[in-house]
N, C-alpha and C positions, 0 to 999 in steps of 0.2 A: 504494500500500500504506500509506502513513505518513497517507496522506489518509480515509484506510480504518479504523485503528486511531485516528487522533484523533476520527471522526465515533464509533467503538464507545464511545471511550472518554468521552467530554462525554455520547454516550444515557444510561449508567450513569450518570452522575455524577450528570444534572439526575434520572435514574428513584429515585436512593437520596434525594433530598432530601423530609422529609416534610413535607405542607401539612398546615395546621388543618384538622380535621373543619368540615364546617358548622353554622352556629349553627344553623338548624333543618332539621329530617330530614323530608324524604314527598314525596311527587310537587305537582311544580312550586316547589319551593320558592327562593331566590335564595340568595348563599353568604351576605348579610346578613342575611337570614331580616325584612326588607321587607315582602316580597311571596310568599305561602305560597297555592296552592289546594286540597291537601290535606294541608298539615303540621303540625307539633305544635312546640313550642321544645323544642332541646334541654339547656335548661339551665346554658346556657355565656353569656346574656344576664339584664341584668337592670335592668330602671328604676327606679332607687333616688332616692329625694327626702326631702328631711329640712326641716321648718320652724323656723326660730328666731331668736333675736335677730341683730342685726350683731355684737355681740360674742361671742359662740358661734360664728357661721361666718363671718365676716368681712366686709366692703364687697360684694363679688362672688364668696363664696361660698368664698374661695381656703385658709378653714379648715379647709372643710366637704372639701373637693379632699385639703388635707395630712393632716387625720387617717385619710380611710381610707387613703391613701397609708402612714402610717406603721405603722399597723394591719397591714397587706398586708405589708411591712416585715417586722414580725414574727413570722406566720402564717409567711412563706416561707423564715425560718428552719428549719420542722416540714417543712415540703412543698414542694414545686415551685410556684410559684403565678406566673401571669405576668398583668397584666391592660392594658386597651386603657379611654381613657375617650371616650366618643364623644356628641355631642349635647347638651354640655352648656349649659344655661339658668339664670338667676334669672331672679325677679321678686318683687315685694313683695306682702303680704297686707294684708287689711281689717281685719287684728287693728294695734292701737294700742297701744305701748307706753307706758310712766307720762314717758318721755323725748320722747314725742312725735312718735317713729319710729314706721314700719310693722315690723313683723317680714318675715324674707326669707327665701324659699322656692325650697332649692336643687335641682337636678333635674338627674341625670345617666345615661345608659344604660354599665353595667358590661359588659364583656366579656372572657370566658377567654378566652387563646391558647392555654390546654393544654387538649386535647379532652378529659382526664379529667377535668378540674376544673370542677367544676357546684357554679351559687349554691344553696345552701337556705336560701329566704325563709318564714319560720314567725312568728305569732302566738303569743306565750306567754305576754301577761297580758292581758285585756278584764276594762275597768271596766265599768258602770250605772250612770244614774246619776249622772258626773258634775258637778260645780260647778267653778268658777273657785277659791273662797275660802269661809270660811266664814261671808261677808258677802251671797253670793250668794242671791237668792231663788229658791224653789222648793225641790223636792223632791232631797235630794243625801244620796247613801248613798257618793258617795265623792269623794272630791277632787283636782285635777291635778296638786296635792302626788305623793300617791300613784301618778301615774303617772308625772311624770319620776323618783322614787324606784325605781319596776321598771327603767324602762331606764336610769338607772345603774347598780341590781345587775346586767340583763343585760351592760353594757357592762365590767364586771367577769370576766365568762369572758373567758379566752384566745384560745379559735376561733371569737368573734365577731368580723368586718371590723366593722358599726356595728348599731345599734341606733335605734329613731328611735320618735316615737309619732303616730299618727294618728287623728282626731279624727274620729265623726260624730254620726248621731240617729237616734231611733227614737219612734213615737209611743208601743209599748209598754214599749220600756227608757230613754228620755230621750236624754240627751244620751253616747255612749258613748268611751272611750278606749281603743285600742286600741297595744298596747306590741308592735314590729314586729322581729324581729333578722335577719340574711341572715349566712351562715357558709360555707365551701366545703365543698362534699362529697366 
């Protein structure tokens, strides 16, 4: 009987304990959401990478680690926020600093342990157009100035984790800037 009531009692106990939803949702998917044959993300992942000096994020990246850490910090004062860092990498870029340094490009996979809590990763300033400086030849209707200028003002809201800016080209808009923010939902 007492063997009987302790096996009832430990079923309940482990059946009340709640697991993390899975990162991603549909048939076949893994609970790391890896390996999906018909799923979708559920928006509880997120591959977040930021480029910039060593003095902005540090030797191995470990600034770049603490500010969204502190960020998160503060967010989860408002809300429940719990996060998991997984995967994380640098490496250096072909950009050249006036020091003589490469710039360093840090790259980490974000992950909610609260199945309510989902990244929203949004674009909310694209340049055209860019230049470097205003020394730069070619055609330039806007400057890099002006983009790490937006993602400071976006890093200025509250319920932004980080901000970052991301850089391509286009043969019909030139060279473009794009200013990136990710916030929980």
């Amino acid at each position: 009987m007492k063997k009987t009531l302790a096996a009832l009692f430990s079923l309940l106990s482990l059946s009340s304990m709640a697991s993390a939803a899975p990162y991603y949702t549909g048939v076949g998917c893994n609970e790391e959401g890896t390996r999906c044959t018909f799923g979708k993300p559920s928006g509880r992942v997120l591959n977040w990478s930021k480029k910039g000096t060593v003095q902005e994020l540090g030797e191995r990246c470990e600034k770049f680690i603490n500010n969204i850490e502190a960020r998160k910090n503060e967010i989860a004062k408002s809300q429940r926020v719990e996060l998991k860092y997984k995967n994380f990498t640098y490496g250096y870029s072909q950009d050249i600093q006036e020091d003589g340094r490469a710039k360093i490009i840090c790259s980490v996979e974000l992950h909610s342990e609260v199945p309510e809590v989902k990244f929203d990763s949004r674009i909310i300033k694209k340049f055209f157009w860019v230049c470097e400086s205003k020394d730069s030849a070619g055609i330039c209707a806007h400057y890099l100035s002006e983009c790490e200028a937006a993602r400071d003002e976006a890093l200025q809201d509250k319920d932004v984790l980080d901000a970052t800016i991301y850089r391509g080209a286009s043969l019909l808009q030139g060279s473009i800037c794009e200013v990136v923010t990710t916030k929980f939902k």
